[in-house]
C-alpha positions as CSV (number, residue, x, y, z in Angstrom):
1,X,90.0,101.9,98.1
2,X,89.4,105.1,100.1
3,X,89.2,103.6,103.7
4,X,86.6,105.1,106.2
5,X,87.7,107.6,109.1
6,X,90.5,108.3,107.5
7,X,90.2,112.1,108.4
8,X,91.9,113.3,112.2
9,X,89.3,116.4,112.4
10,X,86.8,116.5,114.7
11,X,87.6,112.6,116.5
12,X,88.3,114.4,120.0
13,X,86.4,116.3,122.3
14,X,87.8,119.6,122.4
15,X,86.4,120.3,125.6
16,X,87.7,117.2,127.4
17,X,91.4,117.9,126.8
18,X,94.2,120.4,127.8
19,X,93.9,124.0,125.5
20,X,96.5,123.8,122.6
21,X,98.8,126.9,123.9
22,X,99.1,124.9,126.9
23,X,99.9,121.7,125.2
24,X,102.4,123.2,123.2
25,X,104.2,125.2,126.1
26,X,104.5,122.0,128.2
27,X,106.1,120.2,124.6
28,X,108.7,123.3,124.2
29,X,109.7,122.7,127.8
30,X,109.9,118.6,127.6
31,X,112.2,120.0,124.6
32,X,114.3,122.5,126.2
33,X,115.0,120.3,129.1
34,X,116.0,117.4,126.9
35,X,118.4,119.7,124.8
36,X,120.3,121.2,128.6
37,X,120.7,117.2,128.7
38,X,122.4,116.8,125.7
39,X,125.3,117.3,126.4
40,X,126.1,115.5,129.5
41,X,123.8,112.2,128.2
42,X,125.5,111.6,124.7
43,X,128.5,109.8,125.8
44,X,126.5,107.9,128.0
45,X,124.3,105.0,128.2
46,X,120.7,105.9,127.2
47,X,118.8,105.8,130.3
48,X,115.1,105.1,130.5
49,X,115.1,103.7,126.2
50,X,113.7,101.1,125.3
51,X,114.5,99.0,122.4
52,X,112.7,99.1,119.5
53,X,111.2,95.6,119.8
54,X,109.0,97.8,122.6
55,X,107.3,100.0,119.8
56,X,105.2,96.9,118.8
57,X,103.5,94.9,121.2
58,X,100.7,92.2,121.6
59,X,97.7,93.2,124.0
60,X,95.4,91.4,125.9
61,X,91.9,92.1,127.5
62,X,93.7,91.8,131.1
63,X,96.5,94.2,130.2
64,X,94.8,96.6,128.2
65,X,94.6,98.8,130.9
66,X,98.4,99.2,131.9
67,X,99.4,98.6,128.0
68,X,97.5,101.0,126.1
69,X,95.7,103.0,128.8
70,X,98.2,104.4,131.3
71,X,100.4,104.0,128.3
72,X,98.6,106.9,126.0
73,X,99.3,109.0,128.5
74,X,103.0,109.1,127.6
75,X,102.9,108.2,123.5
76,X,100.1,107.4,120.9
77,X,99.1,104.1,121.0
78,X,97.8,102.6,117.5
79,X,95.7,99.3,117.7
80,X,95.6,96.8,115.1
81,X,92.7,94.3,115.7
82,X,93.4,91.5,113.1
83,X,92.9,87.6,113.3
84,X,95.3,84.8,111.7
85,X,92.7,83.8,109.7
86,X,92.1,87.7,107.7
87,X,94.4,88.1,104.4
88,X,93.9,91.9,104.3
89,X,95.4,91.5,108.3
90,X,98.5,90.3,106.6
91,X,98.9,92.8,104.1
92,X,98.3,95.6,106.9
93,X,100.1,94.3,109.8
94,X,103.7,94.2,108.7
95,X,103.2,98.1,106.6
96,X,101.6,99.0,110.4
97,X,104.6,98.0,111.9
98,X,107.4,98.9,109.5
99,X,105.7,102.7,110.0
100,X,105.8,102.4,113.9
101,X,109.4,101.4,113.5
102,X,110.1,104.5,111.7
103,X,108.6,106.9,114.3
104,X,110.8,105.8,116.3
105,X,109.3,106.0,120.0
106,X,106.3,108.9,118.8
107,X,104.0,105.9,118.3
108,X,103.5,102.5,119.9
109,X,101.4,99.9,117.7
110,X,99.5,97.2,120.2
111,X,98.3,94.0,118.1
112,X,95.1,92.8,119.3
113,X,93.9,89.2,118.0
114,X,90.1,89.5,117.9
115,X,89.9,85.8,118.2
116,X,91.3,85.9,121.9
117,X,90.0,89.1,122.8
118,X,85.8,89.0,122.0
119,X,85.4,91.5,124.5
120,X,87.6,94.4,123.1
121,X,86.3,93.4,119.6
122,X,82.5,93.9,121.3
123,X,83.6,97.3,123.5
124,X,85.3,99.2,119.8
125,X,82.1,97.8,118.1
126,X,84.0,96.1,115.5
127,X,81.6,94.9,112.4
128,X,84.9,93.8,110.5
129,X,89.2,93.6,110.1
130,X,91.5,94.9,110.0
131,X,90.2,97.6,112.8
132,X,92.8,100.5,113.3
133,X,91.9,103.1,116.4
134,X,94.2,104.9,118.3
135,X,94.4,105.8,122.0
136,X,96.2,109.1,123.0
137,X,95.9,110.3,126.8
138,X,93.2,107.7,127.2
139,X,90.8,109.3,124.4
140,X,90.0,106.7,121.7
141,X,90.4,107.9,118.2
142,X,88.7,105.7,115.3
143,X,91.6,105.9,112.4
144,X,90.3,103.9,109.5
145,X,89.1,100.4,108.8
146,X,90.3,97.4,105.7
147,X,93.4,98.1,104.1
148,X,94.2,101.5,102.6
149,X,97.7,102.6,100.2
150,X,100.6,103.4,102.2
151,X,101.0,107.1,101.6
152,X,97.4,107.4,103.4
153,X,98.1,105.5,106.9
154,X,101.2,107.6,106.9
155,X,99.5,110.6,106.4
156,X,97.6,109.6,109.1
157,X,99.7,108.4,111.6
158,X,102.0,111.7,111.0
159,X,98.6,113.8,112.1
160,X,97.9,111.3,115.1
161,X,101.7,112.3,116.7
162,X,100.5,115.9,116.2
163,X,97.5,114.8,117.8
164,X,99.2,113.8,120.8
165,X,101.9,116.1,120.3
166,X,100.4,119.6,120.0
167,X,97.0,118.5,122.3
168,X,98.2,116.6,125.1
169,X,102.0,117.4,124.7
170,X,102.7,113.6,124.6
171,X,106.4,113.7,123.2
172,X,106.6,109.8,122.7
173,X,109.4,107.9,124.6
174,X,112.5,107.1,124.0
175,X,114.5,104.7,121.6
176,X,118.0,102.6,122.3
177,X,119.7,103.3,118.9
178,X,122.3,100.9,119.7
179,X,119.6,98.0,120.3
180,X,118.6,96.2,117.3
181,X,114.4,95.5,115.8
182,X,115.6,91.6,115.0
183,X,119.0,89.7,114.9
184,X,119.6,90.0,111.5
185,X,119.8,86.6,109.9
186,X,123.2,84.6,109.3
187,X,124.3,83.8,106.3
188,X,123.2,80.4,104.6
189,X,120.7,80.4,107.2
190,X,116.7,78.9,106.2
191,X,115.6,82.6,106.3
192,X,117.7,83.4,103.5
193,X,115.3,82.8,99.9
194,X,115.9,79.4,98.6
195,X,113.2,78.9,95.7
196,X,113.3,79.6,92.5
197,X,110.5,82.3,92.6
198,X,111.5,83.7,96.0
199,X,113.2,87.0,93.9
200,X,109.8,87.6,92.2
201,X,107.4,86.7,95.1
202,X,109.4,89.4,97.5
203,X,109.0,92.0,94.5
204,X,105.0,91.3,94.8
205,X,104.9,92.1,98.2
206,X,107.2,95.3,97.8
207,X,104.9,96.4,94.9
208,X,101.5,95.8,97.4
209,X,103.3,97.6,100.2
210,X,103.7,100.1,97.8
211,X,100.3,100.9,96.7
212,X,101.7,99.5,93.0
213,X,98.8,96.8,92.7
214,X,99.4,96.8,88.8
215,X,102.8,95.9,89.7
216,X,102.0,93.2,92.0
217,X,99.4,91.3,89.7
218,X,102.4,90.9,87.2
219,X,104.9,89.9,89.1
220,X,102.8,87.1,90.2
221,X,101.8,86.3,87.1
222,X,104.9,86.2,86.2
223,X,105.7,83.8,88.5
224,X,102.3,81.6,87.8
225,X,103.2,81.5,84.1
226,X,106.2,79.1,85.2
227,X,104.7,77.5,88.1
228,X,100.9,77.4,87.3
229,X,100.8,75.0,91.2
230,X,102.4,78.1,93.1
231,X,100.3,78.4,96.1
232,X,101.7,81.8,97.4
233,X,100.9,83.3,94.2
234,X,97.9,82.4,93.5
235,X,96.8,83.6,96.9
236,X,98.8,86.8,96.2
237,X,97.5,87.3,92.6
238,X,93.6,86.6,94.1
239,X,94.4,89.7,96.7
240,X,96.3,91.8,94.5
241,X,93.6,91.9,92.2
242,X,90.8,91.8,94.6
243,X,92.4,95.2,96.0
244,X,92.5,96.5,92.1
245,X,88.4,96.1,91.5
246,X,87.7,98.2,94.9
247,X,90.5,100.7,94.5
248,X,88.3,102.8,92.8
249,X,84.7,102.0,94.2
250,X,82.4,104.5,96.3
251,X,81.5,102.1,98.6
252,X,78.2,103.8,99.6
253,X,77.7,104.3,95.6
254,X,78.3,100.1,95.8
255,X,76.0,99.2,98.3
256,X,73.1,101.4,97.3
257,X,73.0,99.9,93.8
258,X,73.4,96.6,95.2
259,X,70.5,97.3,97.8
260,X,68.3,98.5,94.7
261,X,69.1,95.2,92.2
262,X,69.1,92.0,94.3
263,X,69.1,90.4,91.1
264,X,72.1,92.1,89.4
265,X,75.2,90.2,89.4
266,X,77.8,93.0,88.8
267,X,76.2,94.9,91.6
268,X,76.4,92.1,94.1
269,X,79.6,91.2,92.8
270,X,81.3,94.8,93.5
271,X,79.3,94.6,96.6
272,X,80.9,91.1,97.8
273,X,84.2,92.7,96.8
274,X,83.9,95.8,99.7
275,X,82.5,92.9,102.0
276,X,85.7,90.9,102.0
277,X,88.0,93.5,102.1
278,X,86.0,95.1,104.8
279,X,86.6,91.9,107.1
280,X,83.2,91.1,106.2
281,X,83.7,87.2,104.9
282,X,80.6,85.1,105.3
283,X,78.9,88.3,104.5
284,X,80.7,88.6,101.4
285,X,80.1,84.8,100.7
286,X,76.6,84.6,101.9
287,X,75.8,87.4,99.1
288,X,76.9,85.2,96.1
289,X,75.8,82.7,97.4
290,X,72.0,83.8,97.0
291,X,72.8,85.6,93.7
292,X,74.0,82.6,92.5
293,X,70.3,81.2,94.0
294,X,68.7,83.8,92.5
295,X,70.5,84.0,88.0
296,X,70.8,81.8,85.6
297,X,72.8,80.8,82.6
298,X,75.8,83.5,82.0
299,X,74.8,85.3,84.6
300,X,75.1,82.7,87.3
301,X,78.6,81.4,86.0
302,X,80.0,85.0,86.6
303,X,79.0,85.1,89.8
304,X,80.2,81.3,91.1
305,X,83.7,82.2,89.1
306,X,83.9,85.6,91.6
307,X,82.8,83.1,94.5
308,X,85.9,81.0,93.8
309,X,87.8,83.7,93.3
310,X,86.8,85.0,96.4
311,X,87.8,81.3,98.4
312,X,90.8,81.9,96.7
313,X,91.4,85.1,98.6
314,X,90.6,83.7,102.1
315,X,92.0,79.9,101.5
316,X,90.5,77.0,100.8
317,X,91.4,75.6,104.9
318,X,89.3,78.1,106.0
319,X,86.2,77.0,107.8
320,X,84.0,79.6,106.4
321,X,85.1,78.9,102.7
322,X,84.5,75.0,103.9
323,X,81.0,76.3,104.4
324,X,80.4,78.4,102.0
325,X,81.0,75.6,99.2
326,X,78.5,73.6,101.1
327,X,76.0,76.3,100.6
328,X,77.0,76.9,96.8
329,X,76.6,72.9,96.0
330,X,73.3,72.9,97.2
331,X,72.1,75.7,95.5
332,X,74.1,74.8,92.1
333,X,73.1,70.5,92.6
């Protein structure tokens, strides 16, 4: 899918911020200075790093201010508003942080669970998740919004660290190379793989990180053809495909033929598709729900088989699938 905002241009006022020439003077400087330093600091401890555990961080309506706020003045700071309860949250999150990791100290990714925090969620008037803005010197940036290919959320996390860097001469802070993200897990451990599938479920995952969605539908496949039961890959073969139809789609192109044919279950399918990848859930539901209200025969079957495809997607302990099956018994019985 093409994810909205994507695009850096034109997200800060010009007018409000230091002039470029300055910006950049006051970055060659920081640089200079740190390159005098060099020589004396390198046998030394690194004083003022932080570890790399720092560069991702969970954020709160009370500490927002002294997290993200006073901290923009001195990095980028991406947020990530997701829920536990959003699949595409779970594809994004890890790929958000595995990027911040690799920055290494030009970016600082705050994790903000909208279920805890309504009040941020209202203030960055969030319609759906996964949310990603930015703050830089205390300016909000909108970045993009649902989950986009890898090689685009690099591309545009590399411009927001030229953003910060070449604008507000933010040069990012410092990293501990000698501290480690995570113990690494011993040996024999329970976080080595242990099942059967384990080889072929991590492959999935590697292929979605990837952008390869082909990839990833036939690996769990793959892994469905033995195991027909396998709960993690039926959920990952219901995303993986999910993010295959809207790949592709013009969302506005979507919703305007779905606006224009109520009754037409291909357009209110494609629709529902954008909705749930959106973050949009019940409204994604609540649309095939009435479709199905609304067709009969073939028609109707289609759209309840994209219905349970899509309760796949979110899981079936979900309170808003529970209710959404309520909704489609009454109108199938």
């Amino acid at each position: 899918m093409q994810p909205r905002n994507m695009s850096m241009s034109g997200v800060v006022d010009l007018a409000a911020v230091k002039a470029a020439g300055e910006a950049k003077a006051k970055a060659e400087q920081a640089r200079a200075e740190s390159a005098r330093r060099g020589g004396a600091d390198a046998g030394a401890a690194h004083p003022g790093a932080v570890p790399p555990s720092a560069l991702v961080i969970d954020v709160d309506e009370a500490g927002f201010e002294r997290d993200v706020i006073q901290l923009s003045n001195e990095v980028p700071v991406v947020l990530d508003f997701w829920a536990e309860w959003c699949e595409p949250c779970k594809q994004l999150s890890p790929l958000l942080e595995r990027l911040t990791f690799e920055a290494n100290g030009r970016l600082v990714l705050a994790k903000i669970d909208v279920d805890a925090n309504q009040m941020l969620m209202q203030q960055f008037g969030i319609q759906g998740i996964p949310a990603v803005f930015a703050v830089v010197a205390g300016q909000v940036v909108p970045l993009f919004q649902g989950v986009a290919p890898e090689q685009q959320i690099r591309e545009t996390l590399a411009q927001l660290v030229q953003l910060g860097e070449e604008r507000f001469g933010l040069l990012g802070i410092q990293v501990d190379p000698d501290a480690e993200v995570a113990p690494a897990p011993a040996a024999g451990t329970a976080a080595e793989p242990v099942g059967p599938y384990d080889a072929l479920l991590a492959a999935a995952v590697e292929a979605l990180d990837a952008g390869d969605l082909g990839g990833a539908v036939q690996a769990y496949k793959n892994v469905l053809a033995d195991d027909p039961a396998n709960i993690e890959a039926k959920l990952g073969l219901a995303q993986a495909e999910l993010l295959s139809r809207v790949q592709h789609m013009n969302p506005q192109a979507v919703r305007e033929a779905a606006a224009a044919n109520p009754g037409d279950p291909q357009a209110q399918i494609a629709a529902a598709d954008l909705d749930l990848v959106g973050g949009h859930v019940e409204d994604a539901f609540g649309r095939l729900v009435d479709t199905v209200r609304v067709t009969f025969g073939e028609d109707r079957d289609v759209v309840r088989v994209r219905l349970l495809e899509l309760f796949e997607v979110i899981g079936a302990d979900d309170p808003r699938v529970t209710a959404a099956r309520t909704a489609l018994a009454r109108v199938l019985f």
